[in-house]
RODO-2510 file (C-alpha; in nm, 4 decimals, decimal comma):
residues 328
     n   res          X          Y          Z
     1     x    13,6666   -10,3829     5,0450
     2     x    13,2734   -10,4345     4,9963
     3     x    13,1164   -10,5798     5,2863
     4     x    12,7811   -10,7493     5,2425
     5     x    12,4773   -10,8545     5,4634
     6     x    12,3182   -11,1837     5,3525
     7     x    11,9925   -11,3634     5,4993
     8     x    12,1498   -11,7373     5,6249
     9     x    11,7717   -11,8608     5,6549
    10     x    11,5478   -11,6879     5,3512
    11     x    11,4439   -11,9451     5,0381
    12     x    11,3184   -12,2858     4,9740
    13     x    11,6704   -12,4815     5,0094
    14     x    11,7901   -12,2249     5,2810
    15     x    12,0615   -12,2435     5,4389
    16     x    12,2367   -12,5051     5,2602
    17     x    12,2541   -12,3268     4,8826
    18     x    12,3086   -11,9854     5,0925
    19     x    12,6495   -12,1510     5,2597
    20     x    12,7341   -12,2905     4,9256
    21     x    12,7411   -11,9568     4,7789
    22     x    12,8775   -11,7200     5,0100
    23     x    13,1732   -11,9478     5,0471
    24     x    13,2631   -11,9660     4,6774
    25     x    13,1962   -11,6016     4,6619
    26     x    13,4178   -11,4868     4,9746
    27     x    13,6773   -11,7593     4,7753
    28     x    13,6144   -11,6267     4,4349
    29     x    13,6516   -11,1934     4,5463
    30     x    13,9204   -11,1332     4,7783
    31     x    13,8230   -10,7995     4,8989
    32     x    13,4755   -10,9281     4,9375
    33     x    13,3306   -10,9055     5,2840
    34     x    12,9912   -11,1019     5,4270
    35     x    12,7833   -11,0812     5,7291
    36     x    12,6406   -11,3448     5,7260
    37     x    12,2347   -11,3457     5,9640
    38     x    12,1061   -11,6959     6,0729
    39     x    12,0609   -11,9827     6,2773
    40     x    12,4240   -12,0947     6,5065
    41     x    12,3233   -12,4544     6,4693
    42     x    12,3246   -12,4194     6,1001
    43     x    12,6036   -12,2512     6,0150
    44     x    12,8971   -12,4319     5,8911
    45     x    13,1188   -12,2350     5,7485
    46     x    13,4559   -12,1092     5,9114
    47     x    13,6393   -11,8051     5,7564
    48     x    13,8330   -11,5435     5,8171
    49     x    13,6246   -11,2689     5,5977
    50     x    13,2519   -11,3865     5,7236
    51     x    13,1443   -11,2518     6,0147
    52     x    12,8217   -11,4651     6,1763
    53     x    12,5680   -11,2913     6,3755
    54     x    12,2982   -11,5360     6,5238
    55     x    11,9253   -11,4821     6,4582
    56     x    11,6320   -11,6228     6,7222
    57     x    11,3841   -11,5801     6,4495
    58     x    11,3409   -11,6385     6,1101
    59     x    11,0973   -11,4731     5,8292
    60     x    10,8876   -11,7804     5,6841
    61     x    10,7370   -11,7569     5,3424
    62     x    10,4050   -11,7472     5,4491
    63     x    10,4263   -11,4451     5,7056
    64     x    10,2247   -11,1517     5,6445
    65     x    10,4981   -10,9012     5,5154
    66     x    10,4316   -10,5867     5,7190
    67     x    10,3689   -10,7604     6,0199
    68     x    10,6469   -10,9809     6,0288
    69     x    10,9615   -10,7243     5,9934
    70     x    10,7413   -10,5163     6,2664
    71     x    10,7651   -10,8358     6,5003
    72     x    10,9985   -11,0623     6,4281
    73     x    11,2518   -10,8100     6,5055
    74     x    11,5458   -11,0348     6,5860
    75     x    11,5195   -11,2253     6,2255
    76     x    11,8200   -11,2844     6,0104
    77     x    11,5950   -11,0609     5,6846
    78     x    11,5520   -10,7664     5,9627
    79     x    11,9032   -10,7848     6,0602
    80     x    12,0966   -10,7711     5,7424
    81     x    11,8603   -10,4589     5,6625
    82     x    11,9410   -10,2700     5,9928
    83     x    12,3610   -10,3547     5,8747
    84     x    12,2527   -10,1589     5,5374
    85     x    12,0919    -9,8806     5,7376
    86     x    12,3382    -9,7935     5,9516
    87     x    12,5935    -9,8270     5,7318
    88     x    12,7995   -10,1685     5,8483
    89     x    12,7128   -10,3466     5,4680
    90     x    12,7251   -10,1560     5,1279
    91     x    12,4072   -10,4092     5,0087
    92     x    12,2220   -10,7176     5,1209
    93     x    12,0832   -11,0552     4,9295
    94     x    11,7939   -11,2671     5,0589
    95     x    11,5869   -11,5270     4,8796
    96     x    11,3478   -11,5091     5,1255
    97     x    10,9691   -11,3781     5,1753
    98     x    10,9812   -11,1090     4,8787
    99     x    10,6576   -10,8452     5,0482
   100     x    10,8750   -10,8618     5,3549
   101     x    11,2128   -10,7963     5,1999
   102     x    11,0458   -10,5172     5,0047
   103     x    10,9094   -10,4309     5,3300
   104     x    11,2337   -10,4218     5,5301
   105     x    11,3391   -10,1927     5,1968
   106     x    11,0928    -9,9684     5,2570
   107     x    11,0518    -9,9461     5,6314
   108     x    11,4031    -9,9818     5,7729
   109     x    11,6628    -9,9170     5,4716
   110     x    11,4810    -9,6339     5,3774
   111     x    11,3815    -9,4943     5,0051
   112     x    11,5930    -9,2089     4,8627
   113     x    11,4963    -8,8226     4,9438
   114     x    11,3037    -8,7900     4,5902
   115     x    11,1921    -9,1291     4,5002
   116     x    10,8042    -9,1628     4,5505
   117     x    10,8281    -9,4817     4,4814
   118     x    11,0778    -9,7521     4,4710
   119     x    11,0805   -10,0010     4,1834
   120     x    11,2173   -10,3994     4,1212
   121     x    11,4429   -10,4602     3,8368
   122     x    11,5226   -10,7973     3,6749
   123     x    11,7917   -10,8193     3,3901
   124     x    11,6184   -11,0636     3,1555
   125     x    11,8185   -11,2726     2,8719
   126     x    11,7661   -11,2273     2,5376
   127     x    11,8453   -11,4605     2,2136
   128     x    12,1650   -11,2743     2,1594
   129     x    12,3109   -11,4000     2,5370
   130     x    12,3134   -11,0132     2,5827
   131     x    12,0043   -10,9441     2,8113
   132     x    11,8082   -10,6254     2,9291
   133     x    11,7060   -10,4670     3,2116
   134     x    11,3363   -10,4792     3,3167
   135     x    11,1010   -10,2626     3,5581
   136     x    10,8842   -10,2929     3,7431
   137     x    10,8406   -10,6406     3,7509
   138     x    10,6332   -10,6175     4,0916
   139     x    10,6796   -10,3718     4,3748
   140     x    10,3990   -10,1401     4,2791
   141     x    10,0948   -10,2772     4,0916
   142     x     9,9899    -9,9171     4,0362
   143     x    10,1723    -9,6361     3,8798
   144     x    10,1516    -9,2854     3,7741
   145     x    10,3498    -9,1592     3,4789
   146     x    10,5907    -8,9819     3,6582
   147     x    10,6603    -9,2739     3,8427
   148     x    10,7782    -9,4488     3,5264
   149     x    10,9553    -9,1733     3,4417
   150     x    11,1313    -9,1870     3,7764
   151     x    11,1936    -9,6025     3,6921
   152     x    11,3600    -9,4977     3,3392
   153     x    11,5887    -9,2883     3,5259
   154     x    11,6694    -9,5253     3,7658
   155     x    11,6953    -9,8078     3,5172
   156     x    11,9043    -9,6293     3,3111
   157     x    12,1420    -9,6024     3,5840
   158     x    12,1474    -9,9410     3,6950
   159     x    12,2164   -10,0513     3,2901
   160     x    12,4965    -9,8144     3,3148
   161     x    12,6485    -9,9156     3,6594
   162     x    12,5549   -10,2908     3,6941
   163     x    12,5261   -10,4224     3,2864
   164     x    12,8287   -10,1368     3,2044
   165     x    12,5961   -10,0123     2,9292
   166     x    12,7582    -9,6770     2,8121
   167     x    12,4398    -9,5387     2,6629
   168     x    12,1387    -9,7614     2,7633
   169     x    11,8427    -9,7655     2,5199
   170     x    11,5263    -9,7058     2,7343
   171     x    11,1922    -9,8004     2,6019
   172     x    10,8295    -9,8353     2,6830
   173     x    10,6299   -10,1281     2,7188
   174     x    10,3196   -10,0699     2,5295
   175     x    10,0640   -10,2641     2,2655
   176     x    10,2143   -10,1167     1,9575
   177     x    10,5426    -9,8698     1,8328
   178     x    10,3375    -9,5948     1,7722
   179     x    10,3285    -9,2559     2,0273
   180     x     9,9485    -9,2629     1,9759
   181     x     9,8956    -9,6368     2,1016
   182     x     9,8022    -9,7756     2,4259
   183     x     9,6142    -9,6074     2,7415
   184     x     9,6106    -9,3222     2,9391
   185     x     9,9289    -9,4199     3,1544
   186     x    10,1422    -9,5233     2,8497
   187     x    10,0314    -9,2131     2,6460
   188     x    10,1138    -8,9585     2,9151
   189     x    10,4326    -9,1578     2,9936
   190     x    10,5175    -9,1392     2,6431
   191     x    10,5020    -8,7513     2,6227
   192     x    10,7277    -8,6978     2,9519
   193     x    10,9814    -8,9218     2,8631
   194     x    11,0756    -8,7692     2,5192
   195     x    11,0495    -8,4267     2,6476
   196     x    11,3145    -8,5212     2,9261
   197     x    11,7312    -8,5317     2,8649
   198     x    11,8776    -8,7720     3,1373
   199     x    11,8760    -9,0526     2,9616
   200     x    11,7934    -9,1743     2,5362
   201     x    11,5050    -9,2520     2,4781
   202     x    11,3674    -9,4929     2,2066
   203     x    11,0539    -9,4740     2,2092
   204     x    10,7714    -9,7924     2,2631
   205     x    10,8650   -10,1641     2,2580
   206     x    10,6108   -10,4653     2,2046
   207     x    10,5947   -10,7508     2,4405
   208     x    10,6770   -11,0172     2,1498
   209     x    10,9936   -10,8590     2,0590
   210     x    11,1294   -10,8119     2,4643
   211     x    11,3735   -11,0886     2,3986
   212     x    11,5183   -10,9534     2,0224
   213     x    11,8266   -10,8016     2,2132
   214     x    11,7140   -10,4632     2,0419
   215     x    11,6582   -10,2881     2,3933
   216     x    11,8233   -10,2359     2,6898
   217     x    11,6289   -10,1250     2,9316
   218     x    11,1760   -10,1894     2,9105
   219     x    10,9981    -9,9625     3,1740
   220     x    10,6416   -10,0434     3,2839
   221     x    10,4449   -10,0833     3,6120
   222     x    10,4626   -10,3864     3,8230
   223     x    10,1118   -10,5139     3,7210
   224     x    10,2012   -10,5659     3,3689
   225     x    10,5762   -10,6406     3,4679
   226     x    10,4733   -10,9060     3,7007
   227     x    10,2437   -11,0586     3,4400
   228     x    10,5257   -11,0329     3,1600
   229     x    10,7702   -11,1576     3,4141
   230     x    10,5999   -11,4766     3,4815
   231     x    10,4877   -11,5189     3,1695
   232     x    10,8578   -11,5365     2,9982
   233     x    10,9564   -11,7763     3,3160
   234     x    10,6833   -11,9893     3,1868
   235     x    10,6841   -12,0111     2,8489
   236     x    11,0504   -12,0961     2,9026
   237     x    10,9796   -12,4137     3,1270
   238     x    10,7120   -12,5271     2,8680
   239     x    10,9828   -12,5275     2,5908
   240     x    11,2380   -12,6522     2,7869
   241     x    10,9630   -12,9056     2,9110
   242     x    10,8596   -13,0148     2,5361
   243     x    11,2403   -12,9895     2,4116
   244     x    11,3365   -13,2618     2,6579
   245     x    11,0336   -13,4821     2,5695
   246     x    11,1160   -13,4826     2,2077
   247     x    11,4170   -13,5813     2,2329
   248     x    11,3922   -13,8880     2,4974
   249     x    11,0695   -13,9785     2,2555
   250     x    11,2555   -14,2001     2,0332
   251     x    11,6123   -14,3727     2,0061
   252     x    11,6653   -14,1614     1,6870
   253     x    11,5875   -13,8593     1,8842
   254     x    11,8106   -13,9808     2,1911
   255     x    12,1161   -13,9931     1,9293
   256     x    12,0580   -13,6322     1,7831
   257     x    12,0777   -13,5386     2,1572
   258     x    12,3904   -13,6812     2,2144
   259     x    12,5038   -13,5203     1,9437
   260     x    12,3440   -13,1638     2,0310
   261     x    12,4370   -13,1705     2,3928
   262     x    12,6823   -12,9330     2,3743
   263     x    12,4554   -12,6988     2,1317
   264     x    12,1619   -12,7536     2,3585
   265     x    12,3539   -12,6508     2,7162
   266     x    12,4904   -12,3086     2,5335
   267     x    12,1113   -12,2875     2,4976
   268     x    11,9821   -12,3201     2,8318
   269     x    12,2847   -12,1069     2,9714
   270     x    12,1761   -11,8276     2,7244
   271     x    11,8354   -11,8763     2,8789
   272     x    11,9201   -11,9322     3,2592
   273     x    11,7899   -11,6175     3,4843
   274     x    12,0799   -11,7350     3,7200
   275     x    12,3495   -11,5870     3,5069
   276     x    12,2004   -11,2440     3,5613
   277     x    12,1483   -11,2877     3,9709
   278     x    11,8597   -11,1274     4,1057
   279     x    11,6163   -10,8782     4,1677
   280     x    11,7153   -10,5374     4,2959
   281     x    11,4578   -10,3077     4,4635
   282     x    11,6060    -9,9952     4,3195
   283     x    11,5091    -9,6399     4,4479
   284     x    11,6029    -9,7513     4,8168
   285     x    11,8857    -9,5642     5,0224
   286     x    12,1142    -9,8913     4,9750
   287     x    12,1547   -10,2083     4,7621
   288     x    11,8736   -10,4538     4,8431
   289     x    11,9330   -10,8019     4,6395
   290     x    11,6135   -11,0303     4,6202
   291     x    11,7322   -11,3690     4,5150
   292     x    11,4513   -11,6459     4,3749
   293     x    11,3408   -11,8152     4,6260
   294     x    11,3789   -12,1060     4,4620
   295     x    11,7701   -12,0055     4,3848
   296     x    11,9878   -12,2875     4,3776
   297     x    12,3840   -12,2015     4,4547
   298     x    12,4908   -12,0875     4,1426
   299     x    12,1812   -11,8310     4,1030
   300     x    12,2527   -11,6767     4,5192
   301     x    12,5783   -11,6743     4,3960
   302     x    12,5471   -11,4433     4,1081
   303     x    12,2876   -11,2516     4,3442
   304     x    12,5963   -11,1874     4,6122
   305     x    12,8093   -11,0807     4,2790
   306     x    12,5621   -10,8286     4,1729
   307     x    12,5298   -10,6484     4,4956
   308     x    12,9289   -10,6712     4,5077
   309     x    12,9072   -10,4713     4,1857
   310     x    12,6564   -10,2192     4,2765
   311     x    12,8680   -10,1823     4,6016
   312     x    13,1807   -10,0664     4,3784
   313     x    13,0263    -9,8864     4,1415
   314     x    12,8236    -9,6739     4,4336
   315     x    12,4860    -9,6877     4,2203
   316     x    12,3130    -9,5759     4,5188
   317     x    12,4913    -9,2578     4,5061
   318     x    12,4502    -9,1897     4,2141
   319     x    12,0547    -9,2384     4,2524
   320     x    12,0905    -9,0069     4,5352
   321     x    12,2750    -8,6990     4,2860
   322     x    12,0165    -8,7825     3,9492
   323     x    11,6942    -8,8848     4,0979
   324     x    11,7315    -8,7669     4,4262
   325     x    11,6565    -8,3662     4,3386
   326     x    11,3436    -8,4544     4,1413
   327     x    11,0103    -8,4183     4,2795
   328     x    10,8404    -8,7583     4,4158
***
């Protein structure tokens, strides 16, 4: 049985899309367990595998990270972390204020003995519908290249556990293929990851061919991952955006999308981030899920799934045995 902590009151259409999703997931997994951190007056739900604990505070959007997990000590986000660090849940999922879920990561769940510093991975799609794994998209907006040495390693782990990627591909984000290219970080980066063993290698990756499917896991720092990351989500709005004003343009163009439907919703699937759940802070002595905040049900859903799986496959532990003995 996996039991998981999840944050009742965290995201824009909290708690309503959080209810919606825990109950299809506690229907959907049978040896699924949720505690479930909120507000008495809003929960609704009524089952024999959820176990409610009531909040008095909740972590709004606009809080100053740091300072709200320090204060706002009986809040659903600061509760489901103290169930990871003791040990009650296997993970937790919030879609709530991401510096102070990073913050309850770092200050009450607790990094690994080893990890200098923790990093947050995204699994991105790709035009194939297979998708890769991408970090860091965020969590530090500085980095060192041993800490992106540290982030292939733990990448690679998470493609192997969460994606069930036998052999991940692990590449470098960088202006151009060649070892030579880019700047100081990349270059150094470059020379420690193809003198290392624990995981393959293949070399430097441009940022117009991230969606090819011809990687499996892109390691960078969260600057430039935050900057790619946002970039992707809106480049895929515009064309969704233009796609749908085509089409409603003309009564010619409103038949050919009658016709396309079903071609043009296998599109937007392939291209849906809610497929893939959400963000994990990896590096972090237990599963920490950050949902969008703007998740709907189906996308906290997938979130909940994905800490199920990292639960099972006990990815934590094996960050603990492979990253854990190297130097931070």
């Amino acid at each position: 049985m996996v039991k998981i902590a999840v944050d009742m009151m965290g995201g824009d259409d909290a708690p309503g899309i959080v209810l919606e999703a825990v109950k299809k997931a506690v229907d959907d997994f049978k040896d699924l367990e949720i505690i479930l951190f909120g507000d008495q007056e809003q929960y609704t739900l009524n089952h024999g595998r959820i176990d409610f604990r009531h909040c008095t505070e909740k972590i709004e959007m606009e809080d100053e990270p740091v300072r709200a997990i320090k204060r706002k000590k009986d809040s659903s986000m600061v509760k489901m972390a103290e169930a990871v660090k003791s040990g009650e849940a296997d993970g937790c999922v919030s879609a709530g204020n991401t510096g102070a879920l990073m913050s309850a990561g770092l200050f009450i769940v607790g990094r690994i003995k080893g990890v200098s510093r923790p990093a947050l991975v995204v699994t991105l799609p790709t035009i194939d519908g297979k998708g890769f794994v991408f970090l860091d998209v965020g969590a530090n907006a500085d980095a060192k290249p041993e800490h992106l040495l540290q982030y292939a390693q733990l990448g690679n782990i998470y493609a192997q556990k969460i994606r069930g990627i036998k052999q991940p591909s692990v590449s470098l984000l960088n202006i151009g293929t060649e070892a030579a290219k880019g700047n100081t970080l990349t270059k150094k980066t470059y020379e420690l990851m193809e003198a290392q063993n624990d995981f393959n290698f293949t070399g430097n990756v441009e940022a117009k061919t991230l969606m090819d499917g011809n990687v499996d896991v892109v390691v960078t720092d969260g600057f430039t991952g935050n900057m790619v990351l946002k970039n992707l989500e809106g480049t895929a709005k515009s064309i969704g955006k233009m796609l749908k004003e085509t089409l409603l343009s003309s009564f010619k163009n409103k038949i050919a999308a009658l016709v396309l439907k079903k071609d043009l919703n296998q599109f937007s699937q392939k291209m849906d981030y809610s497929e893939y759940g959400g963000s994990v802070l990896l590096g972090l002595d237990g599963t920490v899920v950050k949902a969008h905040g703007s998740s709907n049900a189906k996308a906290f859903y997938s979130a909940i799934r994905q800490a199920k799986i990292a639960g099972e496959q006990q990815i934590v532990q094996t960050m603990r045995e492979t990253v854990g003995g190297t130097n931070g």
